[in-house]
C-alpha positions as CSV (number, residue, x, y, z in Angstrom):
1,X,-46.8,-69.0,49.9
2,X,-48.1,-65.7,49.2
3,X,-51.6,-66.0,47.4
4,X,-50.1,-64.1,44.1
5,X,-47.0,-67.2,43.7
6,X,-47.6,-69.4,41.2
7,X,-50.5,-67.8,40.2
8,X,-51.8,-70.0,37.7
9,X,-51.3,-73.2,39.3
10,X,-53.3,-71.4,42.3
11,X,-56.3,-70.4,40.3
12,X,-56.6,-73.7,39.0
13,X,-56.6,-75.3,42.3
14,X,-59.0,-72.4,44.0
15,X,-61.3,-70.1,42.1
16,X,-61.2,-71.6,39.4
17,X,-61.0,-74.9,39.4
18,X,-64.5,-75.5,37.9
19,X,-62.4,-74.5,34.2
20,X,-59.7,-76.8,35.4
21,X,-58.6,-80.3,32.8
22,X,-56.0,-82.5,34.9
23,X,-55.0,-83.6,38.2
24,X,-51.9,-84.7,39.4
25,X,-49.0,-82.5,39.5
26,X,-50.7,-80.6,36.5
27,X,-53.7,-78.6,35.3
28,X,-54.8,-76.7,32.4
29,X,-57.5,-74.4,31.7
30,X,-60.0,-75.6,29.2
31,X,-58.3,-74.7,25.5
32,X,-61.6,-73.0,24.6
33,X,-61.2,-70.5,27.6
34,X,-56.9,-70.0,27.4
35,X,-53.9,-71.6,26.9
36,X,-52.4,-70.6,30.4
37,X,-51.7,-73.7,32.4
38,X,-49.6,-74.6,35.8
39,X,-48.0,-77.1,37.8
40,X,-47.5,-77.5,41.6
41,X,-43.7,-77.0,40.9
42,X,-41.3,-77.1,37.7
43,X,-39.9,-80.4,38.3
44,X,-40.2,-83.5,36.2
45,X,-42.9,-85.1,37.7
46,X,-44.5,-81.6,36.8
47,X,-43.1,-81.4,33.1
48,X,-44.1,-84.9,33.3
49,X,-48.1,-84.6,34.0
50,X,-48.5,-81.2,32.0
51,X,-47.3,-83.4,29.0
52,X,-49.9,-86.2,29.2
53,X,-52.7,-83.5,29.6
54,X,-51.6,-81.6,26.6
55,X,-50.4,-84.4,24.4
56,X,-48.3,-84.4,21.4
57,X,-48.7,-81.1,19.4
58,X,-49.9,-79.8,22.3
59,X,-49.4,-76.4,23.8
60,X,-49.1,-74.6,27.5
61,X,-48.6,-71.1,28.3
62,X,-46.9,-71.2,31.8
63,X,-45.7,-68.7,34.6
64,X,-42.1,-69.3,35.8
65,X,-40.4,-68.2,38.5
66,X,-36.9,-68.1,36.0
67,X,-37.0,-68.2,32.6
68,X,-37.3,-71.4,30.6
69,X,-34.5,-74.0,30.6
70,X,-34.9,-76.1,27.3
71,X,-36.0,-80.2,28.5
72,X,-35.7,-82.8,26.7
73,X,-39.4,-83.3,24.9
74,X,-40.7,-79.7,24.6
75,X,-40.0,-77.0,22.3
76,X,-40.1,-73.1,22.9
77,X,-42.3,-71.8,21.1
78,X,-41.8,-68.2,22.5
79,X,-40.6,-66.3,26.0
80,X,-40.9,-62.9,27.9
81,X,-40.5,-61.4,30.8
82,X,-43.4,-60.2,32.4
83,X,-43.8,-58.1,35.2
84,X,-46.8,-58.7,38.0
85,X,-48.3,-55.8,39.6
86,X,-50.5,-55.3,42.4
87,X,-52.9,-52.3,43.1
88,X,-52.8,-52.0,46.9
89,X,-54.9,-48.7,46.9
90,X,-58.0,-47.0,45.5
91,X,-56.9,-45.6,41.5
92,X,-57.4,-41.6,40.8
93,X,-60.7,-40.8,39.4
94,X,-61.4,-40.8,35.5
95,X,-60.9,-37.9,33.6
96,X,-64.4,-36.0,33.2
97,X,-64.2,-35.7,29.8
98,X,-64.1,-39.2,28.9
99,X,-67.2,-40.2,29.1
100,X,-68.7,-43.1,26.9
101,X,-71.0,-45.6,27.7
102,X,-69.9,-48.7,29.1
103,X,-71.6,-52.5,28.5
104,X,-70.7,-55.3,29.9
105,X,-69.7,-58.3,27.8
106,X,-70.9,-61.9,27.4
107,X,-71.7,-64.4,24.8
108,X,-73.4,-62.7,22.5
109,X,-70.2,-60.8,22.3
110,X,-67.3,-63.5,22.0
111,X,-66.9,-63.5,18.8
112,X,-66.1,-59.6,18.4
113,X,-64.1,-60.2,21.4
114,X,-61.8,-62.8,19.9
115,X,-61.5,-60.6,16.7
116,X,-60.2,-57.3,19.0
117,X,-58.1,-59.6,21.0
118,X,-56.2,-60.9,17.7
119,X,-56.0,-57.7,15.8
120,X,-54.2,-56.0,19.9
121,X,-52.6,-59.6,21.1
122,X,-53.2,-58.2,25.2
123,X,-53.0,-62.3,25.7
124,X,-54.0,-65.7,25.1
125,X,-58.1,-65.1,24.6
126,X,-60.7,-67.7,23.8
127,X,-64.5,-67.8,22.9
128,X,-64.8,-69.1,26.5
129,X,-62.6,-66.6,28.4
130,X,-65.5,-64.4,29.1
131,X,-66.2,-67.1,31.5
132,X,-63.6,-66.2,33.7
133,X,-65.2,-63.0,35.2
134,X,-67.1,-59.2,34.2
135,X,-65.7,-58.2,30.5
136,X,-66.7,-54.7,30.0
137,X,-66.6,-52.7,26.6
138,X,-66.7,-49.3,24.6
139,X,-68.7,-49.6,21.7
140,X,-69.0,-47.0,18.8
141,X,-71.5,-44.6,19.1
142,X,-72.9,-46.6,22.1
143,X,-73.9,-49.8,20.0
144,X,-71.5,-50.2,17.2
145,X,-68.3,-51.6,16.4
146,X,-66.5,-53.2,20.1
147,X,-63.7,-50.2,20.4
148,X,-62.3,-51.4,23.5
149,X,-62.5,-53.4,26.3
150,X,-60.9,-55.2,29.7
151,X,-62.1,-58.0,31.7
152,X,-61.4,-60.4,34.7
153,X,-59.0,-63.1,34.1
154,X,-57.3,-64.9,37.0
155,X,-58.5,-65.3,40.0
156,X,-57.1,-66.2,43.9
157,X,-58.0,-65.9,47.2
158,X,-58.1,-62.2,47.7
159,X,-57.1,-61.2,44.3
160,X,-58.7,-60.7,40.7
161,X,-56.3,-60.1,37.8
162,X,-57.3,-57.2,35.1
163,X,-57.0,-58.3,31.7
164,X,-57.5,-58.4,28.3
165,X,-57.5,-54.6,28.2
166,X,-57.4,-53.3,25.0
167,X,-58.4,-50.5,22.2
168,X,-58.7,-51.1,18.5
169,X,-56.0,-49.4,16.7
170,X,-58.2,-47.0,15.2
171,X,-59.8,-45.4,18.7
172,X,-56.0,-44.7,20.8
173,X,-55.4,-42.3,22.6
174,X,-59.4,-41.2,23.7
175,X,-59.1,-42.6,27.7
176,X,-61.5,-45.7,26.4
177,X,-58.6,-48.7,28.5
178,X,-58.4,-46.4,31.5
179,X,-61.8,-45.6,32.1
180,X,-62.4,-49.2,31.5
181,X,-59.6,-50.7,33.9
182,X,-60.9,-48.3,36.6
183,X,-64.3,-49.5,36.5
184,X,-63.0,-53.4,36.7
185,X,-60.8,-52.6,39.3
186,X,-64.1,-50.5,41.4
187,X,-65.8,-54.1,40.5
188,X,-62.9,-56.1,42.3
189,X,-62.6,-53.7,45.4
190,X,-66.0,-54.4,45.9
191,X,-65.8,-57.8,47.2
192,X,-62.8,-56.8,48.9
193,X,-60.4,-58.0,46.3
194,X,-57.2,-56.4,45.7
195,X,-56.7,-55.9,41.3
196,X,-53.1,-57.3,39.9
197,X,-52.3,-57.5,36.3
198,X,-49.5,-59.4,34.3
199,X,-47.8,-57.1,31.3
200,X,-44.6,-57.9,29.3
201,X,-41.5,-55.7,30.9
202,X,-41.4,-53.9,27.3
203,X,-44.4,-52.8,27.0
204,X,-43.9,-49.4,28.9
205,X,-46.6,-47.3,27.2
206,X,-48.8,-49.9,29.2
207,X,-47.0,-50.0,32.2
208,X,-46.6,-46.0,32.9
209,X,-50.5,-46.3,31.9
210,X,-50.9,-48.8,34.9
211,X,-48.6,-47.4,37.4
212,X,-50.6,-43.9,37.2
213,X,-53.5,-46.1,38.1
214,X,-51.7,-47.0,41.0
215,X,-50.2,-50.2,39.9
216,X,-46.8,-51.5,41.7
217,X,-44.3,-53.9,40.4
218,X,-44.4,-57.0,42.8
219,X,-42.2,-59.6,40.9
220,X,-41.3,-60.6,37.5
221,X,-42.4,-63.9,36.3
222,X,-41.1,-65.7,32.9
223,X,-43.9,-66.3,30.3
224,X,-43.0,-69.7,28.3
225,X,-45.0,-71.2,25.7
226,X,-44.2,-74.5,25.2
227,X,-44.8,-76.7,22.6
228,X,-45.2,-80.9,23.6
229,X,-43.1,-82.9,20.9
């Protein structure tokens, strides 16, 4: 199985299992961090243990290799296609005129996070998602309003996904998601990692933005959130 497969179920079992609620067949990120969660295979043993960790009411974003077939106990609460790309090689150097000053992110900063994560909807994004890895921003005028910003999300052996990247409607268009995407992704190669992403198929604005940074389409996995009833 190639490290990238069943990428959430992975992380859960590997990097980050220290975020992990379950055991079983099933795990679950902790609801404060994201609503992603995994099994070891769709079946319904796995259907089976996701729904006594979520309980009634409650809700899983999974990663499926084909997209959702309705089951008898869950409801669909919303679907789409998402491709996941891998950046195998170093990403062309940031334009010199953009320029800003980047922070990086932490506590002190979730709440504004949360807000800019709402108001852009990159992705499920909690108070505790921070956690997950280096969050980095663009603020106004260096200390103001959070602009922009992108962050670490999942993470397997060998690989760190960029995510959460985003710009307040407002600031489009000035560079601010590039500059900040290469800088997580110079972070990642660091410790020898190699950056992937997740990004709906629709979204091409993003995904001409992350195919000049050198990102390639490896497979397309089906989002499904799914509602326990």
């Amino acid at each position: 199985m190639h490290p990238l497969d069943n990428v959430i179920w992975q992380a859960l079992t590997t990097r980050h299992v220290r975020f992990a609620e379950g055991s079983g067949q099933a795990r679950r990120f902790i609801r404060e961090v994201t609503s992603l969660a995994g099994f070891a295979e769709p079946s319904l043993e796995g259907y089976a243990s996701l729904g006594r960790i979520v309980g009634v009411d409650g809700t899983a974003a999974l990663f499926l290799d084909e997209r959702y077939e309705a089951r008898k106990g869950w409801d669909l609460v919303a679907e789409a296609p998402l491709l996941q790309m891998v950046s195998e090689r170093e990403a062309a150097p940031p334009a010199p005129e953009v320029s800003p000053k980047i922070t990086e992110l932490g506590l002190k900063d979730s709440l504004e996070m949360v807000e800019l994560t709402a108001l852009t909807k990159p992705g499920p994004f909690g108070t505790r998602t921070h956690e997950l890895g280096t969050y980095l921003g663009i603020r106004q005028d260096g200390g103001g309003r959070l602009m922009a910003m992108a962050g670490e999300r999942l993470k397997v052996p060998g690989y760190t996904e960029v995510s959460a990247v985003c710009t307040h409607p407002d600031h489009t268009g000035k560079g601010y998601a590039r500059l900040l995407m290469l800088e997580v992704m110079r972070r990642i190669r660091e410790r020898d990692e190699t950056p992937c992403l997740h990004v709906r198929q629709d979204n091409i604005r993003a995904v001409e933005l992350y195919e000049r940074l050198g990102f390639r389409t490896r497979v397309v996995v089906h989002l499904a959130v799914l509602r326990k009833i």
